[in-house]
Backbone of each chain as ProteinMPNN parsed JSONL, in Angstrom:
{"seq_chain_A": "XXXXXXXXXXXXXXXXXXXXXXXXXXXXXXXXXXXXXXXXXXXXXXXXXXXXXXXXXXXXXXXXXXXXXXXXXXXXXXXXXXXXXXXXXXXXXXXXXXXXXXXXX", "coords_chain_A": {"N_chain_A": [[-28.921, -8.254, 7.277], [-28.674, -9.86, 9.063], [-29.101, -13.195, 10.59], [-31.746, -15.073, 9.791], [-34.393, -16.312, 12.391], [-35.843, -18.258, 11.607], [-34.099, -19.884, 9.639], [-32.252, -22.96, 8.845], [-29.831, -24.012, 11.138], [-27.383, -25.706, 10.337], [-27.776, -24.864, 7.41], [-27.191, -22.273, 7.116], [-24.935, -22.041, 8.836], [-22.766, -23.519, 6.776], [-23.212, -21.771, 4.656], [-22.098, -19.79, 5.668], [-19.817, -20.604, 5.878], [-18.884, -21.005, 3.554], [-19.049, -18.372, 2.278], [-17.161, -17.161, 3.857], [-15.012, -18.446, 3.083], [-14.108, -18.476, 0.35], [-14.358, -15.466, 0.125], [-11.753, -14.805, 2.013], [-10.498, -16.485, 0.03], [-10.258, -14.006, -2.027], [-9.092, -12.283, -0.914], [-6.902, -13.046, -0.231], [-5.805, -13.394, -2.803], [-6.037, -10.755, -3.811], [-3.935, -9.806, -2.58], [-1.908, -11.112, -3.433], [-1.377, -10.8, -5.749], [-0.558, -7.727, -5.498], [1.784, -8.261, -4.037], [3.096, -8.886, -6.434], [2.944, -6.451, -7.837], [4.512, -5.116, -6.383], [7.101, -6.228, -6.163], [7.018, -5.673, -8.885], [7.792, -2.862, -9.426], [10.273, -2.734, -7.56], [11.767, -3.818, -9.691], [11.564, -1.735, -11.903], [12.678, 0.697, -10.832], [14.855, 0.252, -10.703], [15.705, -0.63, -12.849], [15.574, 1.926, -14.363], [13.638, 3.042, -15.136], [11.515, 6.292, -15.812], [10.085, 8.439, -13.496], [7.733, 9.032, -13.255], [6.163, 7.07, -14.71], [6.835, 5.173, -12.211], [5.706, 6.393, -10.245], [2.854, 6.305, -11.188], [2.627, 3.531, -10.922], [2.458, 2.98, -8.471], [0.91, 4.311, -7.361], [-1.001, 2.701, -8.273], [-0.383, 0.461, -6.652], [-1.37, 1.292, -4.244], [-3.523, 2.197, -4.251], [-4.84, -0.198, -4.096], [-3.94, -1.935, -2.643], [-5.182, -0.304, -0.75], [-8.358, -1.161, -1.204], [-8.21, -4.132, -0.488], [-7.726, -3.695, 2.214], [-10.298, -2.509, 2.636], [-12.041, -4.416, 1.666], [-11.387, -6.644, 3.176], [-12.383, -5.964, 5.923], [-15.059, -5.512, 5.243], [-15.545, -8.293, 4.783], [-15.283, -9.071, 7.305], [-17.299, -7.825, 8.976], [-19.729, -9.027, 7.762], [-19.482, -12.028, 8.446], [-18.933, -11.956, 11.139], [-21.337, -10.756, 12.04], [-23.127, -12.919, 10.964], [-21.717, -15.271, 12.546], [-22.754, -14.406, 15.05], [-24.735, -14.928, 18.162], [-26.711, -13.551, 18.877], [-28.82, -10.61, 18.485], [-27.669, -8.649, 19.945], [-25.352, -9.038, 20.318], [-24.211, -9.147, 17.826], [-24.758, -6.394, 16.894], [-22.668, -5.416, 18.815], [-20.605, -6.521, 17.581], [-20.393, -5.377, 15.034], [-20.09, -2.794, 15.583], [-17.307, -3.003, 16.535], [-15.991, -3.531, 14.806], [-16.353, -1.217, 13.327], [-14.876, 0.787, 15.186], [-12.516, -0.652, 14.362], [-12.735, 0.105, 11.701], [-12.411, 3.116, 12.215], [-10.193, 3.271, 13.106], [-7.818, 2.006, 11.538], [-8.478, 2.914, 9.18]], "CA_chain_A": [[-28.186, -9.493, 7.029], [-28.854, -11.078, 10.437], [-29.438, -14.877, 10.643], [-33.041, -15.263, 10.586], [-34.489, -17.139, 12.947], [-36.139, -19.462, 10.859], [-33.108, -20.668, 8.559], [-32.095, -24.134, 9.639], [-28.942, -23.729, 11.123], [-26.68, -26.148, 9.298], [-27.385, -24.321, 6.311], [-26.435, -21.043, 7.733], [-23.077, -22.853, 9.26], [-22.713, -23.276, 5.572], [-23.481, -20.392, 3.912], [-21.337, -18.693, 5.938], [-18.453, -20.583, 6.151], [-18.708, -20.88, 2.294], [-18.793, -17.082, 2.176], [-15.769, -16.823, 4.526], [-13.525, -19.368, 2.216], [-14.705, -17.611, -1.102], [-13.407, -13.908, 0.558], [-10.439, -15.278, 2.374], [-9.681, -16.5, -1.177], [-10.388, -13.352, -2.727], [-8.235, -10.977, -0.501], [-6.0, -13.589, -0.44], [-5.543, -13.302, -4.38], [-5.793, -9.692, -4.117], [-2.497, -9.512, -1.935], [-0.683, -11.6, -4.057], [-1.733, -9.464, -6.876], [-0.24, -6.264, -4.712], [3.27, -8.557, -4.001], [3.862, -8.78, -7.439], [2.901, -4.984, -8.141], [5.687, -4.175, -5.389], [7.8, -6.892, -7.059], [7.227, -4.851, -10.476], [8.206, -1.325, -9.087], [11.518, -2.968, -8.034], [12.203, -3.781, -11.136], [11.171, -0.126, -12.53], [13.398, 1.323, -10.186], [16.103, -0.662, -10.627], [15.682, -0.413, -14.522], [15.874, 3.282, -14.314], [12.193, 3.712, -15.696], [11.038, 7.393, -15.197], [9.572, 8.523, -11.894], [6.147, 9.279, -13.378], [5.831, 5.615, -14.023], [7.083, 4.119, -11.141], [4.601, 6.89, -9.512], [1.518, 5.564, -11.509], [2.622, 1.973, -10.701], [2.62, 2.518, -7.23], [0.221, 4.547, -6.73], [-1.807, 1.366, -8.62], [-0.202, -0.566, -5.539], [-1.696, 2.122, -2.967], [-4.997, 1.652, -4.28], [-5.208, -1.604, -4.463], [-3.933, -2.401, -1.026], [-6.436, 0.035, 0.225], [-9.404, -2.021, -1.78], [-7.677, -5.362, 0.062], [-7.915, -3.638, 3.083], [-11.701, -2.803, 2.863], [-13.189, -6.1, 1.314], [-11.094, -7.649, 4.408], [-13.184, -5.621, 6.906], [-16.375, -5.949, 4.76], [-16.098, -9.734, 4.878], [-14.998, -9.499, 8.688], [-18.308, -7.253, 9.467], [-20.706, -9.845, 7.846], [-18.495, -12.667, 8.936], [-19.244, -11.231, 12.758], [-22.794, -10.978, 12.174], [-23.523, -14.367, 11.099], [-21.458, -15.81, 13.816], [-23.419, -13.347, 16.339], [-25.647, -15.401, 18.64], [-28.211, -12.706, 19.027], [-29.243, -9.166, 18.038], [-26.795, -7.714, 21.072], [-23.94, -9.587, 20.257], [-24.198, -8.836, 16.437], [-24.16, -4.83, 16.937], [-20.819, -5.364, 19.397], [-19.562, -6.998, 16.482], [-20.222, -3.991, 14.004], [-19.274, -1.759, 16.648], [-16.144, -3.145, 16.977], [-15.271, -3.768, 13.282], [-16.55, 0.306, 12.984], [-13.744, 1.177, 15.868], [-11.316, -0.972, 13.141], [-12.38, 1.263, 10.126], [-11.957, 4.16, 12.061], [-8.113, 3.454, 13.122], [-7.109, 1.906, 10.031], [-9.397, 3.084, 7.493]], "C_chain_A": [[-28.097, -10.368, 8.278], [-29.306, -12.065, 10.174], [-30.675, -14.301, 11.13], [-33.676, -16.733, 11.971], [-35.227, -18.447, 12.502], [-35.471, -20.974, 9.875], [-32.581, -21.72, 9.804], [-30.801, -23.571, 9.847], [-27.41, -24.548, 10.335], [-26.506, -25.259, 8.173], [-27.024, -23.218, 6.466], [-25.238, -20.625, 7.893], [-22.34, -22.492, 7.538], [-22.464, -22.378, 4.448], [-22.606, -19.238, 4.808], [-19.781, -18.556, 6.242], [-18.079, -20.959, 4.323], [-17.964, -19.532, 2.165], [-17.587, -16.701, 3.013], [-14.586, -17.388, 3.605], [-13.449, -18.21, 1.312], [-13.864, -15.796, -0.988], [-12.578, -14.07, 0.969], [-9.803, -15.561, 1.007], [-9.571, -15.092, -1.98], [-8.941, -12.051, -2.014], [-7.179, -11.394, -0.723], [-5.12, -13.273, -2.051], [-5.186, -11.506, -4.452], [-4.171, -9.04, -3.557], [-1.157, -9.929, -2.437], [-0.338, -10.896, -5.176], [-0.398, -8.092, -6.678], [1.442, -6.668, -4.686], [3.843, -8.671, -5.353], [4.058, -6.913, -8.32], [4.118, -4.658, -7.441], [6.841, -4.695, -6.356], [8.565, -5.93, -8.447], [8.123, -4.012, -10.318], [10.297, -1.308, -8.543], [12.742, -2.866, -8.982], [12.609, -2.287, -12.431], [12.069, 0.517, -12.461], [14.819, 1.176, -10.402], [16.775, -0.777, -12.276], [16.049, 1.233, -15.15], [14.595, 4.218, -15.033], [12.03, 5.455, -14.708], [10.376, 7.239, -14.053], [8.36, 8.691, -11.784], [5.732, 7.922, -13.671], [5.886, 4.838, -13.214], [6.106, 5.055, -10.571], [3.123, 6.576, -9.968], [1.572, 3.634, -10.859], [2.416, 1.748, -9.244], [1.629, 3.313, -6.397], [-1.719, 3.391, -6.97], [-1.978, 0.713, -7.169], [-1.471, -0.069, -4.201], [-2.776, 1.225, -3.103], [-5.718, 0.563, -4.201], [-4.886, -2.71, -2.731], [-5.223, -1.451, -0.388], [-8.024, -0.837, 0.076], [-9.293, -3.193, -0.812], [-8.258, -5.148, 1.634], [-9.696, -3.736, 3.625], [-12.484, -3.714, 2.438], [-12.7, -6.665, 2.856], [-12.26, -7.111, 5.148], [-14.914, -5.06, 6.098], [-16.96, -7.741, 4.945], [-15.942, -9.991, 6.581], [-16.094, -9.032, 9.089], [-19.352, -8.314, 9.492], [-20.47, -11.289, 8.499], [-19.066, -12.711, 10.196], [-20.762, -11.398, 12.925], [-23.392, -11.931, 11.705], [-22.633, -15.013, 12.153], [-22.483, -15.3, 14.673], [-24.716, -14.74, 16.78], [-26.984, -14.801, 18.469], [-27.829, -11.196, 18.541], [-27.8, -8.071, 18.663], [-25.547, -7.864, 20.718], [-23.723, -8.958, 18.308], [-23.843, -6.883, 16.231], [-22.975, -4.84, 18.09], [-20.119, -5.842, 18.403], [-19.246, -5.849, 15.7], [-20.017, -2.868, 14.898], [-17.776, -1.862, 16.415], [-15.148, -3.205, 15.789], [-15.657, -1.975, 13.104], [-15.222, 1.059, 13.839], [-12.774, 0.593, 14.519], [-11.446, 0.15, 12.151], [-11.652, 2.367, 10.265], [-10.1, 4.173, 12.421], [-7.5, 3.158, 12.221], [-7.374, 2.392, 8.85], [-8.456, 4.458, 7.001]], "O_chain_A": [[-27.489, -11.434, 8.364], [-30.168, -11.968, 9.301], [-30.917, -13.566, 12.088], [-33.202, -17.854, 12.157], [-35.12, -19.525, 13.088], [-35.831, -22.112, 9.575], [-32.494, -21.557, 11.021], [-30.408, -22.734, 9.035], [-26.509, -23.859, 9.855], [-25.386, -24.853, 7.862], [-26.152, -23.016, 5.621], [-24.598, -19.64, 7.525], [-21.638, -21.532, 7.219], [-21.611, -22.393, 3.56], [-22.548, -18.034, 4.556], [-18.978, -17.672, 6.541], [-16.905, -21.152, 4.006], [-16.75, -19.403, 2.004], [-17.032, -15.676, 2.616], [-13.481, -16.867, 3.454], [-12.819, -17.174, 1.527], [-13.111, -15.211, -1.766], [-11.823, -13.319, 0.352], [-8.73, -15.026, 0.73], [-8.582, -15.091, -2.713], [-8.179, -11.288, -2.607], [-6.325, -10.698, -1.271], [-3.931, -12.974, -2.165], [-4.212, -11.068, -5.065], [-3.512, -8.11, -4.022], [-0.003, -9.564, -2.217], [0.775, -10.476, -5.491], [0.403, -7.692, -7.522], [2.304, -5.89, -5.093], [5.064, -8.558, -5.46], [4.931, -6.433, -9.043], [4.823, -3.817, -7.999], [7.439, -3.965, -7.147], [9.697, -5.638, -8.833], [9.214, -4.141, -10.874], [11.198, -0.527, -8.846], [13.845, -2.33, -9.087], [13.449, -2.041, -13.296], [12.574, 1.044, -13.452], [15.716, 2.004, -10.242], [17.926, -0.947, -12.677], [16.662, 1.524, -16.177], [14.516, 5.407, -15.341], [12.288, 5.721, -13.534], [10.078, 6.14, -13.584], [7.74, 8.612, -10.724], [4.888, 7.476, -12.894], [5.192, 3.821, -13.218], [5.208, 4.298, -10.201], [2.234, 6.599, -9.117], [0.673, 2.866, -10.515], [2.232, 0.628, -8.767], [1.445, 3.177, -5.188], [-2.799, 3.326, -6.382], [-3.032, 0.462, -6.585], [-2.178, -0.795, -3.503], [-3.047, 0.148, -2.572], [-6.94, 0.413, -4.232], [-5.394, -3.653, -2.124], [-6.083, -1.92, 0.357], [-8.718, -1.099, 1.059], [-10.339, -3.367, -0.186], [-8.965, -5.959, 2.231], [-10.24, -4.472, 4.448], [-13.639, -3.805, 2.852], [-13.551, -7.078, 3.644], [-13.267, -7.811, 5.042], [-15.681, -4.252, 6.622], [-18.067, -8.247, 5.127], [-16.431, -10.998, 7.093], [-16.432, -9.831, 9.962], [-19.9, -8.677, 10.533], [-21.434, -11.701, 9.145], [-19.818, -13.672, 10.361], [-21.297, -12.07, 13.807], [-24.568, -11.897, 12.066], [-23.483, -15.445, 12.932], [-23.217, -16.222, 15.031], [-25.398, -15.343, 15.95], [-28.028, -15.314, 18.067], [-26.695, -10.786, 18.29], [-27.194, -7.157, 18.105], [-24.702, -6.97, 20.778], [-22.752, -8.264, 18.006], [-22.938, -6.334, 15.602], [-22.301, -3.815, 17.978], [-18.923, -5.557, 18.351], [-18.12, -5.357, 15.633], [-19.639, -1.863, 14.297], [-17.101, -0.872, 16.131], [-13.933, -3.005, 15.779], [-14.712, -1.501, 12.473], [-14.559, 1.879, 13.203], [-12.345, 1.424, 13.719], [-10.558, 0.938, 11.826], [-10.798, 2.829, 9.509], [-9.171, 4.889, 12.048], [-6.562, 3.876, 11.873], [-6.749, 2.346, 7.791], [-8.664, 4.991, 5.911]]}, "seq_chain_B": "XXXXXXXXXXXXXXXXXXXXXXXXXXXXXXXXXXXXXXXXXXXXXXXXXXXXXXXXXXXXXXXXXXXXXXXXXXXXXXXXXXXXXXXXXXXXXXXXXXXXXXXXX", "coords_chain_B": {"N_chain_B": [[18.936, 23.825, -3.157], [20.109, 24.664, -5.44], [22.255, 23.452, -8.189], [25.585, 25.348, -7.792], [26.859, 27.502, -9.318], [29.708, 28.415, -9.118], [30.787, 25.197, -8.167], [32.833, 22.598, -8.959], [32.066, 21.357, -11.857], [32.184, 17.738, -12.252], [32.452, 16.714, -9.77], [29.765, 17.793, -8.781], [28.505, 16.014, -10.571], [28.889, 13.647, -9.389], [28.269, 13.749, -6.664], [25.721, 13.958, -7.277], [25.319, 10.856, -8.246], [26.033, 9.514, -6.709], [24.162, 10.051, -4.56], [21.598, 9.439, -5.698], [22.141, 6.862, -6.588], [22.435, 5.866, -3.202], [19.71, 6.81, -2.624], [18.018, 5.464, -4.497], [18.749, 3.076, -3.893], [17.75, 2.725, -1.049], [14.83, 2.964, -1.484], [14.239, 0.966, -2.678], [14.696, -0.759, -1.065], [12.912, -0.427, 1.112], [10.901, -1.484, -0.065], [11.14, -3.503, -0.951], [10.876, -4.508, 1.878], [8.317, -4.15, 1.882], [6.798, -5.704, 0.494], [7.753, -8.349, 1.487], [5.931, -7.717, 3.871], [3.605, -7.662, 2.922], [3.611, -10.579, 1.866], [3.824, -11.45, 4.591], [0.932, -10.82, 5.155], [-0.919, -12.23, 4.036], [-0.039, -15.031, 4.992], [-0.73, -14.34, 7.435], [-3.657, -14.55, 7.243], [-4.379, -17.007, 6.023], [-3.591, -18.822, 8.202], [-6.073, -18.037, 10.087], [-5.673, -15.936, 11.452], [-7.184, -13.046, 13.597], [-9.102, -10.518, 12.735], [-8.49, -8.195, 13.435], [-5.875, -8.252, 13.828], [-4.588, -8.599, 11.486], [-5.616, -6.348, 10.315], [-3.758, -4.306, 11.542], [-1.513, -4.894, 10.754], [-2.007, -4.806, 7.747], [-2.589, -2.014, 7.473], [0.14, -1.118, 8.709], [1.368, -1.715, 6.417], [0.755, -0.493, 4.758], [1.105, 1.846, 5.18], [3.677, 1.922, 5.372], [3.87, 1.907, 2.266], [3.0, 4.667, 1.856], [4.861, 5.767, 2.691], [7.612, 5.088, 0.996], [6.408, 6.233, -1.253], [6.604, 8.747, -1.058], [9.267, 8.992, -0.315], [10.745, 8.424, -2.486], [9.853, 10.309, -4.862], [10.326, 12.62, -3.211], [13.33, 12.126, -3.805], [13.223, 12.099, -6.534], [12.622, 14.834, -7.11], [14.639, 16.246, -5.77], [17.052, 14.99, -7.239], [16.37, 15.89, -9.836], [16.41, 18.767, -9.528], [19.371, 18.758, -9.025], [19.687, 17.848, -12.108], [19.203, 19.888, -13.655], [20.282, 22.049, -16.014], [19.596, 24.667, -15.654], [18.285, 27.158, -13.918], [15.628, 28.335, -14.904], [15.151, 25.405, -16.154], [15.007, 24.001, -13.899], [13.201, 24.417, -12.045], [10.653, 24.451, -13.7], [10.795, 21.579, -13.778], [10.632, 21.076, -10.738], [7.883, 21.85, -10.753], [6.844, 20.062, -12.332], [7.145, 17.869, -10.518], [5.97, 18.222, -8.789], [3.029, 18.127, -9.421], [2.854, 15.826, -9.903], [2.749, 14.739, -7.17], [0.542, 15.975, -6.689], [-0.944, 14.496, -8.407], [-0.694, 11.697, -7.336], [-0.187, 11.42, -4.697]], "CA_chain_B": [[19.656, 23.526, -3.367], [20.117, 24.262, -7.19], [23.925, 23.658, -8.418], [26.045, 26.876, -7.455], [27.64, 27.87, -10.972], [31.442, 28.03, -8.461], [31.275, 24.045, -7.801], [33.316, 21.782, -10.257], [30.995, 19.918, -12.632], [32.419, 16.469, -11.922], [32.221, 17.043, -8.271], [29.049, 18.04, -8.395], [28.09, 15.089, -11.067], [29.511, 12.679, -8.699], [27.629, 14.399, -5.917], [24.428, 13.377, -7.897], [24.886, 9.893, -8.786], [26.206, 9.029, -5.366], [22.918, 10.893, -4.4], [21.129, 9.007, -6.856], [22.607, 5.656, -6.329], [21.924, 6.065, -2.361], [18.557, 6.524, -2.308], [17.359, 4.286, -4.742], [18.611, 1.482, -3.123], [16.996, 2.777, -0.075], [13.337, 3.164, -2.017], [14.342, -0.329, -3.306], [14.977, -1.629, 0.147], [11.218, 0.134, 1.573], [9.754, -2.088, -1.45], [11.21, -5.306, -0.354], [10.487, -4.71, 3.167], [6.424, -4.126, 1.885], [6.863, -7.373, -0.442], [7.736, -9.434, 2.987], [4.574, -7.329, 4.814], [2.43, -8.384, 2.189], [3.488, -11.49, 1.585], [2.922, -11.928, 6.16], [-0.75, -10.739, 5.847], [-1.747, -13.758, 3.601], [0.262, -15.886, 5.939], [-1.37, -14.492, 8.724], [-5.09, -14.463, 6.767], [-4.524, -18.076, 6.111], [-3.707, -18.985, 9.614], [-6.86, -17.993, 10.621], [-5.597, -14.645, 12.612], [-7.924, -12.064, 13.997], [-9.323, -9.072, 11.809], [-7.71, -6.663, 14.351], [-4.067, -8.231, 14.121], [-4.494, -8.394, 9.876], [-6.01, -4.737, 10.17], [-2.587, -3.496, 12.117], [-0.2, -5.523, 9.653], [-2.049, -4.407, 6.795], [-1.96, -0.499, 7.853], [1.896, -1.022, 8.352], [2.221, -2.007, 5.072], [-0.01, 1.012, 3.915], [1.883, 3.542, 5.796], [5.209, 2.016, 4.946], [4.23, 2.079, 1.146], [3.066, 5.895, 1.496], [6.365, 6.285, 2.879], [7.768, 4.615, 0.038], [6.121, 6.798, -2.46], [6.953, 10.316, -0.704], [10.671, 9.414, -0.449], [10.948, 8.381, -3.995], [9.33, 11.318, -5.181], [11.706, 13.297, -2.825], [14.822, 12.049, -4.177], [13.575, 12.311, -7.869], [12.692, 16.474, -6.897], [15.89, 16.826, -5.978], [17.413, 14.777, -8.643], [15.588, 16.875, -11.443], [16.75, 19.93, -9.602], [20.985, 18.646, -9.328], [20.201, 17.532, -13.502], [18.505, 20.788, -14.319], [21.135, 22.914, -16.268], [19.785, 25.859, -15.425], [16.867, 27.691, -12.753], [14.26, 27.653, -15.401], [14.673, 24.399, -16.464], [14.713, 23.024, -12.345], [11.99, 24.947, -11.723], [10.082, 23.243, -14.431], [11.204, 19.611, -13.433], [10.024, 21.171, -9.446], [6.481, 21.634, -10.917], [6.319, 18.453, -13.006], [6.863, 17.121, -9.42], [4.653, 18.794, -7.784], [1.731, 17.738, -10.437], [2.86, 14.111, -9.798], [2.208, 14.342, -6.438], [-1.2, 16.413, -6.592], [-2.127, 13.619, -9.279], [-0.631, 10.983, -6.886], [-0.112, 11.691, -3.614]], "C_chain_B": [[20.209, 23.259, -5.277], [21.483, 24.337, -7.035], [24.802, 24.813, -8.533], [26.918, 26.714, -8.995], [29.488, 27.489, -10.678], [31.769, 26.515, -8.455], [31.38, 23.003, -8.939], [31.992, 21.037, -10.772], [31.056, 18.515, -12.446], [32.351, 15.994, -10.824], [30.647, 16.528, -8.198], [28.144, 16.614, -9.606], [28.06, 13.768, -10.388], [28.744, 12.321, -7.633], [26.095, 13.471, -6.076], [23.997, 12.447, -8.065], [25.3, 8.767, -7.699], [24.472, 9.131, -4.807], [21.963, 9.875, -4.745], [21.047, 7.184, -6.415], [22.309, 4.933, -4.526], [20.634, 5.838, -1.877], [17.254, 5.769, -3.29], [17.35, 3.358, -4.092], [17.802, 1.362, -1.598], [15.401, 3.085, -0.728], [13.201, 1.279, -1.975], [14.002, -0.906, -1.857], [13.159, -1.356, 0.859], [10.838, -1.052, 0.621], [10.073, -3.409, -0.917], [11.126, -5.543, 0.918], [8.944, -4.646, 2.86], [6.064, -5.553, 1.529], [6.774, -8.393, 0.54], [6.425, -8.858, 3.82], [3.316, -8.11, 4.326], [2.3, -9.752, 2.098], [3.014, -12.393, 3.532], [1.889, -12.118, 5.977], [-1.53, -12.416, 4.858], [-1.564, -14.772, 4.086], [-0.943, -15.822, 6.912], [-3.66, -14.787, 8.294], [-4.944, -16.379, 6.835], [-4.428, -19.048, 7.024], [-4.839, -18.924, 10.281], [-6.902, -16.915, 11.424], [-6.919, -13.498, 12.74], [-8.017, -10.881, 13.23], [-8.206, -8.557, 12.432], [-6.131, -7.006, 14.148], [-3.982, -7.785, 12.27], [-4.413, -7.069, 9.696], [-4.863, -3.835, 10.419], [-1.644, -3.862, 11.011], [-0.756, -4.258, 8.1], [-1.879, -2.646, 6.644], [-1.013, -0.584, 8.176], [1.96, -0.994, 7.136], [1.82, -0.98, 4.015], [0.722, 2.156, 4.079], [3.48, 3.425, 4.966], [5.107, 2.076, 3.082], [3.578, 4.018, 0.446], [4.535, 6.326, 1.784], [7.51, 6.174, 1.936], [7.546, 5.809, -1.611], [6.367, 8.373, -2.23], [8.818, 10.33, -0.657], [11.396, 9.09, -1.946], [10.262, 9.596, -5.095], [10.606, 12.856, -4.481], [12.931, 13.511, -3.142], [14.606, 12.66, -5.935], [13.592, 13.992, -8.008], [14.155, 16.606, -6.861], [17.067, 16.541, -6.849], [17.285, 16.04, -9.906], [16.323, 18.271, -10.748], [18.9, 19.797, -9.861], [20.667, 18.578, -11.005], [20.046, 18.981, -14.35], [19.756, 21.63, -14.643], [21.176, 23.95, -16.252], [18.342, 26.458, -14.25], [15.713, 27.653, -13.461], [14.338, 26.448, -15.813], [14.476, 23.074, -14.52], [13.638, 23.612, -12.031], [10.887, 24.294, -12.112], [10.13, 21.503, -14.048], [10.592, 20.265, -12.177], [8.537, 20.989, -9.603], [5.917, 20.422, -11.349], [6.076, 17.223, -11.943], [5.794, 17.486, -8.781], [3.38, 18.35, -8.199], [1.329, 16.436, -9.965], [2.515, 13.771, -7.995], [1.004, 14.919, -5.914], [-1.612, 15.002, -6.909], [-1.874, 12.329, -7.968], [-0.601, 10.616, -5.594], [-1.275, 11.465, -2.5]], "O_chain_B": [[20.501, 22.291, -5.98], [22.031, 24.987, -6.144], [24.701, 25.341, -9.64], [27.461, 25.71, -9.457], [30.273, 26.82, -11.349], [32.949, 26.272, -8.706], [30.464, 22.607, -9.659], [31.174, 20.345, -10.166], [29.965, 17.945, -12.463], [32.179, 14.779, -10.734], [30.248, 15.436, -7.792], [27.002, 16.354, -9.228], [27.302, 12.872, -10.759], [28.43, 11.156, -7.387], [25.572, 12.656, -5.316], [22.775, 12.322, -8.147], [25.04, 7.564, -7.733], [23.758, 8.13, -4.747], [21.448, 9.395, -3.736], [20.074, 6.529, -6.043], [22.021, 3.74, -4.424], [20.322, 5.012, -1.019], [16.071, 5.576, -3.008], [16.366, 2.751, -3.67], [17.365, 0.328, -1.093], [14.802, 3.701, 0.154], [12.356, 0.571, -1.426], [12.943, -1.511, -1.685], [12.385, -2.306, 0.975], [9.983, -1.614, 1.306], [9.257, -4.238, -0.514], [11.27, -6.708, 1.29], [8.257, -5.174, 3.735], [5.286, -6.326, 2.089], [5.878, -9.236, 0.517], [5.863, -9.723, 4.492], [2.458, -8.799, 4.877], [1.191, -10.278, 2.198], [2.304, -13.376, 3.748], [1.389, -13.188, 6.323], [-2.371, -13.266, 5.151], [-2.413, -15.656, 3.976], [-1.791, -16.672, 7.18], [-4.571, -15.114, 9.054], [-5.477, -16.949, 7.786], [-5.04, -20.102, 6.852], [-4.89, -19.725, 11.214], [-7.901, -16.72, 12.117], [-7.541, -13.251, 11.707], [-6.996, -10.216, 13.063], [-7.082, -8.518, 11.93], [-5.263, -6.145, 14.289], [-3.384, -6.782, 11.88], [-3.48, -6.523, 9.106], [-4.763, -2.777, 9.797], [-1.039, -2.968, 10.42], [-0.143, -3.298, 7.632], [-1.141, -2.121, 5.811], [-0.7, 0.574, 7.901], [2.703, -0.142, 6.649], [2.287, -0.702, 2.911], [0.907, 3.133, 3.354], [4.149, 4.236, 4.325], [6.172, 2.275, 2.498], [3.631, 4.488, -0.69], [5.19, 7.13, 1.122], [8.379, 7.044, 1.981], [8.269, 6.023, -2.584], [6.32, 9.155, -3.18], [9.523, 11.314, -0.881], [12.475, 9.546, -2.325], [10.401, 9.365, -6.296], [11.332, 13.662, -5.062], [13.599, 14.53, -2.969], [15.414, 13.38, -6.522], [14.361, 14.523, -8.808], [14.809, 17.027, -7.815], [17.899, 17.378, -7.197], [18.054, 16.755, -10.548], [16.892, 18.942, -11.61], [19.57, 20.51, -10.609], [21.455, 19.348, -11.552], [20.601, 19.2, -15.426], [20.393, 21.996, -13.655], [22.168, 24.593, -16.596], [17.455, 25.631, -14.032], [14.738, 27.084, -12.969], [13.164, 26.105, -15.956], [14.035, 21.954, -14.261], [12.928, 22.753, -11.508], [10.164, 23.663, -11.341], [9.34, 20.571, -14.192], [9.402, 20.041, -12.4], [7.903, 20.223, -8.878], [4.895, 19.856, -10.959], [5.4, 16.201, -12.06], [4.844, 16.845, -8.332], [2.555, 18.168, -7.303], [0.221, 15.966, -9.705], [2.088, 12.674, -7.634], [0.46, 14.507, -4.889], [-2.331, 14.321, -6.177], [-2.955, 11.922, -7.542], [-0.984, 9.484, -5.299], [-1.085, 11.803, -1.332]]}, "name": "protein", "num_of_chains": 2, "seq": "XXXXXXXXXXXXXXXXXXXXXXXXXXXXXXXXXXXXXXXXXXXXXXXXXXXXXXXXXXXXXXXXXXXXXXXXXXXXXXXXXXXXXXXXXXXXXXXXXXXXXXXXXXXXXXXXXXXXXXXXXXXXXXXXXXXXXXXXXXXXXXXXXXXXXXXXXXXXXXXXXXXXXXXXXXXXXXXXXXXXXXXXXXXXXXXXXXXXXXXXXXXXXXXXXX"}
């Protein structure tokens, strides 16, 4: 997925700050998603719903923040490597987003 | 901690819903402290912030909603064991927990 060297760069610019909106919107959506799941479980809790549903509902939440978490650092990897000037700079990027996975992942 | 057969019933009902009443609102309270985490990271995503600061927020809000789901699980164990009217039936409610947090955990 490296910028070839042939593609004009405008369209590149483009295509990659498209692809940055487009996933910024998407995680974005997915988090709001997740605040109303927490939202819900409130409610659950607070309602006096059993403990095996509020434990499916939240373990919905888990999963779903963990998903959030890895599209983020899927769109931050390619993200990195279309910015990247060159070849060198592009593997410090995925280096450095691979250090992220491993502390947060 | 199953209910000693010697300690008044109303006591020990009281005991329970204090108990009960306690640490919901503290599950509750974890949930609306994630609700404000979550609702930061889209702040901070839309800001423009740095993978690496998103990546730390969003693993807070991961940890604090495993934490979330082990102390609500905690309270309902020992719930089910104060409601259980007798050693086989808390025993039973101990495993039904235990299941829920194989399946969920």
């Amino acid at each position: 997925m490296l910028k070839t060297p042939a593609a004009p760069v405008d369209v590149a610019n483009t295509t990659a700050s498209v692809y940055r909106a487009d996933h910024q919107k998407d995680v974005v959506n997915r988090l709001r998603r997740i605040e109303g799941q927490v939202r819900g479980l409130v409610e659950m809790i607070q309602s006096g719903r059993p403990c095996e549903d509020v434990a499916l509902q939240m373990s919905a939440a888990r999963k779903a923040m963990d998903k959030a978490f890895y599209r983020m650092m899927a769109c931050s990897v390619i993200e990195a490597v279309y910015d990247a000037g060159n070849e060198a700079q592009a593997i410090a990027e995925v280096e450095k987003s691979a250090r992220l996975l491993e502390r947060f992942g």
